[in-house]
ROVEXMAR-527673 format. One record per residue (C-alpha): x, y, z; residue in three letters. Coordinates in nm, 4 decimals. Each point is the difference from the previous one (the first is absolute). Layout:
# residues N
         px         py         pz   res
          X          Y          Z   ala
...
//
This chain:
# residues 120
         px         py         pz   res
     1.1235     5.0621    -1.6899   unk
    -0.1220    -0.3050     0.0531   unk
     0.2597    -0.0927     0.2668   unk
    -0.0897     0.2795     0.1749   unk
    -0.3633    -0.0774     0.0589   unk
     0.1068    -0.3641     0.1174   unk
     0.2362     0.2002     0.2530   unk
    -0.3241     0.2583     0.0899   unk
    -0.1859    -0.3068     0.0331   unk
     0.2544    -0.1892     0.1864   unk
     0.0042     0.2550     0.2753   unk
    -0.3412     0.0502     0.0517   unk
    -0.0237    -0.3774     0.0808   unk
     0.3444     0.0602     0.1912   unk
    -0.2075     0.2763     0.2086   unk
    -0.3161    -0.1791     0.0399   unk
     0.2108    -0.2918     0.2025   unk
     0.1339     0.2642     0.2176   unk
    -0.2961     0.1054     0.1123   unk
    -0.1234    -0.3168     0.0875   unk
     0.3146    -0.0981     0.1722   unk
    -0.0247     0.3813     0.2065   unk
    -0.3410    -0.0263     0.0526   unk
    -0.1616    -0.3346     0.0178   unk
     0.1340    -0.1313     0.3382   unk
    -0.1179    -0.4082    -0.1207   unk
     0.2027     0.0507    -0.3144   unk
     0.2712     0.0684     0.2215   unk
    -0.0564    -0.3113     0.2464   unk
     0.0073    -0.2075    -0.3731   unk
     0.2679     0.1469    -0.1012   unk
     0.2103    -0.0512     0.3761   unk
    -0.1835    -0.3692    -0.0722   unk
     0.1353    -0.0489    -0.3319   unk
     0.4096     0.1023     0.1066   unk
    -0.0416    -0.2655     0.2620   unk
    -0.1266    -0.2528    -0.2247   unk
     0.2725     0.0991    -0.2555   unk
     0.2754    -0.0466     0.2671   unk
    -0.1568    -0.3301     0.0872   unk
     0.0392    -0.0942    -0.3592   unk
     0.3700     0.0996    -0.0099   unk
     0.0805    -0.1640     0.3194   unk
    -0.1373    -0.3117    -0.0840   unk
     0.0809     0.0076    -0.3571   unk
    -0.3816    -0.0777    -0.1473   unk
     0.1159    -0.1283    -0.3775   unk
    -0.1737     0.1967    -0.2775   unk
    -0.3157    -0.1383    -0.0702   unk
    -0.0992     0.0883     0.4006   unk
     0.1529     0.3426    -0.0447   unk
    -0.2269     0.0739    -0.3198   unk
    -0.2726    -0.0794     0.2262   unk
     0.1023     0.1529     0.2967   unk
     0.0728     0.3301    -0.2540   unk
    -0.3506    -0.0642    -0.1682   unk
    -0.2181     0.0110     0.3350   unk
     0.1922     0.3123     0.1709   unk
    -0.0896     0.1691    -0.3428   unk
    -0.3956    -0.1003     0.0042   unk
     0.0183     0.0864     0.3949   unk
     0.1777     0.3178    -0.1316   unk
    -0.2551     0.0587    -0.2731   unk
    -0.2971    -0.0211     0.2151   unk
     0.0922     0.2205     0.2640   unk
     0.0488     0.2529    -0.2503   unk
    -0.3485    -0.0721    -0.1783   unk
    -0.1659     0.0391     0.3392   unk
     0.1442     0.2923     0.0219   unk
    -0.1021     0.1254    -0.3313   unk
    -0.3897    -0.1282     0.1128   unk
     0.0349     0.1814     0.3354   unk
     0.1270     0.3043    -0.1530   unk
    -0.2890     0.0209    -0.2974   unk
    -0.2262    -0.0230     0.2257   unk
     0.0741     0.2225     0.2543   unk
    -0.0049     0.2528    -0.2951   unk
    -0.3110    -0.0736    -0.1662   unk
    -0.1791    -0.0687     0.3201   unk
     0.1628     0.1485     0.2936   unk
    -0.3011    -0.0745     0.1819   unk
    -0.0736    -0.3338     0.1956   unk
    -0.2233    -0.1720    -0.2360   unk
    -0.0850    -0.4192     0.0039   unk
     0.0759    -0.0112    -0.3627   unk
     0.3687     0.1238     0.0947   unk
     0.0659    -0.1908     0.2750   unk
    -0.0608    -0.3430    -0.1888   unk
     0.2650     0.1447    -0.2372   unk
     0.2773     0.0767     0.2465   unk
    -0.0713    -0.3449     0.1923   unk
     0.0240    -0.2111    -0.3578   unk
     0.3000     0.2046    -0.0628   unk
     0.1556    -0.1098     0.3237   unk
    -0.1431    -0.3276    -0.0118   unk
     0.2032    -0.0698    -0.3748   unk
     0.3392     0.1224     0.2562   unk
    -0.1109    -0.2538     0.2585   unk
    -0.0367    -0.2950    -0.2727   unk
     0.3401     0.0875    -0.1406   unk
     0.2212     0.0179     0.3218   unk
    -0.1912    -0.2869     0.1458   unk
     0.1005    -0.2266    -0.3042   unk
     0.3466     0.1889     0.0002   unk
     0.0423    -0.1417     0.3532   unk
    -0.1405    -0.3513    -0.0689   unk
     0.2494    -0.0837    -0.3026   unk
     0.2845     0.1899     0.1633   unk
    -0.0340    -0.2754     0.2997   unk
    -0.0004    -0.2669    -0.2750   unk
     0.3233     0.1159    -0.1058   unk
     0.1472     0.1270     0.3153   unk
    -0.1315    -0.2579     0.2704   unk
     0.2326    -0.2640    -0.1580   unk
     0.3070     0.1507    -0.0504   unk
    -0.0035     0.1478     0.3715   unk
    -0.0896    -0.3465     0.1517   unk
     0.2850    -0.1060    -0.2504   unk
     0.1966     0.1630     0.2242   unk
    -0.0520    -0.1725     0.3208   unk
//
């Protein structure tokens, strides 16, 4: 029984990323983001410690978009209606995205920059 609820429960988280991934077109630009960057990694051959990393910030980036989502969504039910209140919600929501790709981008340069001038 109890197996079973951890398999009800695993596919309501399983459904909840489809959504985002059908309906959220910025998770899907993260997610096109984060194949490129894990090709990158592969083709240079990033060692483990900058793959954890790599792995770690295309989760938060991952994990935000879908908590913005969550925000957006809560409030468009409770208060469908254009209120102050709710806009400062959304645009915090979207502002925690912005801080998390923006430092997904920084450190992926740290790692990637040298490797690809490396190459030259």
């Amino acid at each position: 029984m109890k197996d079973k609820k951890r398999l009800v429960g695993f596919s309501f988280a399983w459904q909840g990323i489809q959504f985002v991934v059908k309906n959220e077109r910025n998770f899907r630009v993260h997610l096109c983001a984060a194949i490129v960057v894990i090709l990158a990694g592969i083709i240079l051959n990033i060692n483990i410690t900058e793959w954890s990393i790599i792995l770690h910030l295309i989760g938060n980036v991952f994990i935000t978009e879908m908590l913005n989502t969550v925000a957006e969504r809560i409030i468009d039910y409770v208060k469908p209606d254009v209120h102050p209140a709710a806009k400062q919600i959304k645009d915090v929501a979207a502002g925690a995205v912005l801080i998390a790709a923006t430092i997904a981008v920084i450190i992926g340069c740290f790692i990637f920059i040298p490797k690809v001038a490396g190459l030259m």
